[in-house]
Phi, psi and omega in degrees: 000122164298154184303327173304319203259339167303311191303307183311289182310314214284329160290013094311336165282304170318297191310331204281316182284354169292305211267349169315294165331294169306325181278341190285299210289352123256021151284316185304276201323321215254306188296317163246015127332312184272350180231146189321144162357132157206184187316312191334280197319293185330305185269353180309340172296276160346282197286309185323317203301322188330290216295324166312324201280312174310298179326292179294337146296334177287299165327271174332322185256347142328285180261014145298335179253004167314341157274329218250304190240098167320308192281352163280304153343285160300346170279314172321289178317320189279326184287327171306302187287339163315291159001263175313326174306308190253043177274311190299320160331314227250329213258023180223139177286358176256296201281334189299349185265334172295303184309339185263335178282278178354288176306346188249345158259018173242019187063322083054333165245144165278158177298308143341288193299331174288327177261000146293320159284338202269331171299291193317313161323314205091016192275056189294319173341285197305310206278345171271323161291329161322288185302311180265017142265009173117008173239113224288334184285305198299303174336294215287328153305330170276344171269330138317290180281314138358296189289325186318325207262307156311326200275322192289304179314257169359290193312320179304298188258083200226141184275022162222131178316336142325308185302301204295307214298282187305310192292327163304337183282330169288325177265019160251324146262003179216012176227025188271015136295338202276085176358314184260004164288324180285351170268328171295300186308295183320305184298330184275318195296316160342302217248008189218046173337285181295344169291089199283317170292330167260007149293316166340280196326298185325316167310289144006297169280330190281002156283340180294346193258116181335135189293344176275013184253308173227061174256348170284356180222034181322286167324249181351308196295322176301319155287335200293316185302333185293322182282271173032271196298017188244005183279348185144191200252011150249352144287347178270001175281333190286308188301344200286325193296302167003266173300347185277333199284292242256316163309310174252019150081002170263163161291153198243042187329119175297149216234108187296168163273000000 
């Protein structure tokens, strides 16, 4: 087989896991479509564009090397399918951080690019390990996002309602996963006693949060939930749900207003 007709088939193998590629990321897409809002849907827009951006990278270095190098082809070909292998990965909030390391040790992503997702997730675990083996882009995301999250936190207790609002809806759609919302929250609820409405709130988000984010600050949630309960008697219906959440370790549908 000439070097021409090879290159040629081996650029139909890139196209063919490219459109693979796509087709996974709508299926996926059409399968959680039928069930409420979750980390995916959120983020879904995010992990895709990657996976498209990969895709289109692949393409590209395909048929620039296509008269020169086979092993450039293949490389092309492993970064689509890697990919794809991990978009469900990348789209669960339990598995997404083992999936971000995983791309960056596997090379396959430039490093910049794993910490551009990783920002865009929202994954500051991964952006702390990133940053302290050295890459200078994850630092400035993690400090970002870090002020982002404090600022969000602040709002929560904040006398004007607008503010308080807007900040509880954002941190109920893009940070409740986020590790470092409960020490913030708590440490911020500490310093703002007398806000009897953004103690509420506060409450609020934190049903909102997996029991497994907050059993490491199990003791703290518990002083928090007792002083609470002296802001009134629905807010203190909210703490009952709470300590209920938090004993037995289940998720907790928050409790409308």
């Amino acid at each position: 087989m000439s070097e021409d007709t090879s290159s040629t088939a081996e650029l139909a193998d890139i196209r063919l896991e490219t459109e693979k590629c796509k087709l996974e990321r709508e299926r996926l897409e059409l399968q959680h479509a039928r069930v409420q809002p979750t980390f995916l849907q959120k983020n879904w827009q995010a992990v895709t564009s990657v996976a498209v951006s990969v895709a289109a990278v692949a393409v590209s270095v395909g048929q620039y090397y296509s008269s020169r190098s086979v092993q450039r082809q293949e490389y092309a070909i492993r970064r689509v399918e890697t990919f794809e292998k991990l978009l469900p990965d990348l789209a669960s909030p339990d598995r997404r951080d083992a999936a971000l390391l995983l791309l960056d040790r596997s090379k396959l992503m430039e490093p910049d690019e794993v910490a551009s997702l990783a920002a865009t997730l929202k994954a500051t675990r991964v952006l702390a390990d990133l940053s302290t083996a050295g890459n200078t882009q994850a630092g400035q995301y993690q400090r970002s996002l870090n002020e982002n999250l404090a600022r969000l936190v602040g709002g929560v207790f904040s006398d004007e309602k607008g503010v308080r609002q807007e900040s509880v809806a954002a941190l109920l759609h893009d940070w409740i996963d986020d590790p470092n919302l409960v020490p913030k929250l708590l440490a911020a609820a500490a310093s703002h006693p007398q806000n009897k409405q953004a103690i509420f709130d506060a409450i609020i988000v934190l049903l909102a949060v997996k029991p497994s984010l907050l059993k490491p600050y199990g003791e703290a949630v518990l002083d928090f939930s007792e002083a609470a309960k002296k802001s009134g008697p629905q807010t203190a219906a909210q703490v009952s749900i709470l300590v209920q959440k938090l004993n037995l370790g289940t998720d907790t549908p928050v409790v409308s207003r």
